[in-house]
Phi, psi and omega in degrees: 000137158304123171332315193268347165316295228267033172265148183237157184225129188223155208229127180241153147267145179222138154053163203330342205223061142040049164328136155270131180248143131187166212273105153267139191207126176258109188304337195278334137285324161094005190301175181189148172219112200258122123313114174038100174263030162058220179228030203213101205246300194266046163260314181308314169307315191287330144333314173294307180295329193270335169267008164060043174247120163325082148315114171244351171211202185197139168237129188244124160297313170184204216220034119337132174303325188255031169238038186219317245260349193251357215249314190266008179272353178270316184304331162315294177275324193270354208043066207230105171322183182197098235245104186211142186292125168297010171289343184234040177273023182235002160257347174279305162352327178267339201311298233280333181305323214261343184296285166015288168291336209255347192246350169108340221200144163286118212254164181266316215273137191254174174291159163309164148264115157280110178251159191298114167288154196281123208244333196261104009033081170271358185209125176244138215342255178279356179265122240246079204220134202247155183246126154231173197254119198231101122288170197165258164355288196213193223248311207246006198268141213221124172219142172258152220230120149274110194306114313291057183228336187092009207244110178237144200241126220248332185067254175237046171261314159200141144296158148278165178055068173043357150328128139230180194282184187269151174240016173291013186230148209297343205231058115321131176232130167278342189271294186305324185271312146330293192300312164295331127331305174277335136316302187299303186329312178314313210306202179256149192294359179241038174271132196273126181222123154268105152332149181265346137207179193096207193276151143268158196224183162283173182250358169293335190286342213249346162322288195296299165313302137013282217272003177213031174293147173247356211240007186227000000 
C-alpha cells in the first residue's frame, strides 16, 4: 500500500474566532503535520498523545494570531520546526498586540520560531504536500495541496459558500486574492477544501459562486 492511501485528516475549532487547526496523520507511520494550531497547543497535544502520534512539523497558512498562538507551546513540547512563507514574519511581531485587541484580553503566548518555507519541498516525512503561494489576505498566505488525496487546505484565502478571504487590512492586496482565487479555482473541480474557517466544501461548489463575487 501506498503511504499516502493510509493519510487521515482530523479537524479542530479553536479558540475565541473557531480557527480549523488540523492534524494530518499517516496510520502506517504514525507520523503527523499540523496545520494552523489555533491557540490552543496542549489541547491539540493531548489528543496527539492519546493516538500516540509523531509530530514532524507545523505549517502555518499565514501569520494571523489566531492560527499561530498553539505553534510555539507545540513547538516546546514536541522540538518540531515550524514553517511559515517569511512574507508574514512582521504579523507574528505583532501577534501578542493585535491577539490582545481582538480578544478583549491579555495572551501569555509567544511567537513561534520560524523556518522559511521551502515552496519546492514536497514532503515532510512520509507526508506527501505541496506549498503554494495564494496572497491576498496577507502577504505570506499560503495553501497547501495533499498530494493524492485531492485535499487542499486554503487557510484564509476561501471559504465556503463563496467566502472569501478579507482585504480590510493596509497591506491587503485585492488584485494578489483574485489572482490566487484563480489558482485554487484550477485544481480539479471535486477537489476537498479546508478552510482556516467555517465548514469544508467542495471546490465545484464554490466556483460558480466565486465567479459572481463583487467585493474583490
Amino acid at each position: 500500500m501506498n503511504t499516502q492511501d493510509s493519510i487521515t485528516v482530523t479537524a479542530y475549532k479553536l479558540g475565541q474566532l473557531q480557527t480549523n487547526c488540523y492534524v494530518i496523520s499517516n496510520r502506517k507511520t504514525d507520523e503527523m503535520l499540523i496545520i494552523d494550531p489555533g491557540d490552543i497547543g496542549t489541547f491539540i497535544a493531548e489528543d496527539i498523545e492519546r493516538k500516540k502520534g509523531k509530530p514532524v512539523a507545523i505549517l502555518l497558512t499565514h501569520g494571523h494570531f489566531d492560527h499561530v498562538l498553539g505553534a510555539a507551546e507545540l513547538q516546546a513540547i514536541y522540538s518540531i520546526p515550524c514553517f511559515m512563507d517569511i512574507r508574514d514574519t512582521f504579523l507574528l511581531d505583532r501577534m501578542q498586540t493585535t491577539a490582545a485587541h481582538y480578544l478583549g484580553r491579555k495572551i501569555l503566548e509567544i511567537p513561534p520560531i520560524i523556518s522559511p518555507l521551502d515552496f519546492t519541498k514536497s514532503a515532510y516525512g512520509s507526508i506527501s504536500i505541496q506549498s503554494i503561494h495564494t496572497p491576498g489576505h496577507t502577504p505570506g498566505s499560503v495553501s497547501f495541496y495533499l498530494q493524492g488525496k485531492g485535499i487542499l487546505f486554503t487557510g484564509d484565502t476561501m471559504f465556503a459558500d463563496g467566502l472569501v478571504g478579507s482585504i480590510n487590512h493596509t497591506y491587503s492586496r485585492p488584485l494578489d486574492l483574485n489572482n490566487s482565487l484563480t489558482t485554487v479555482c484550477s485544481y480539479p473541480d471535486n477537489t476537498i477544501l479546508y478552510p482556516g474557517h467555517g465548514e469544508m466544501t467542495i471546490l465545484d461548489n464554490e466556483k460558480a459562486l466565486y465567479a459572481t463575487k463583487k467585493n474583490i
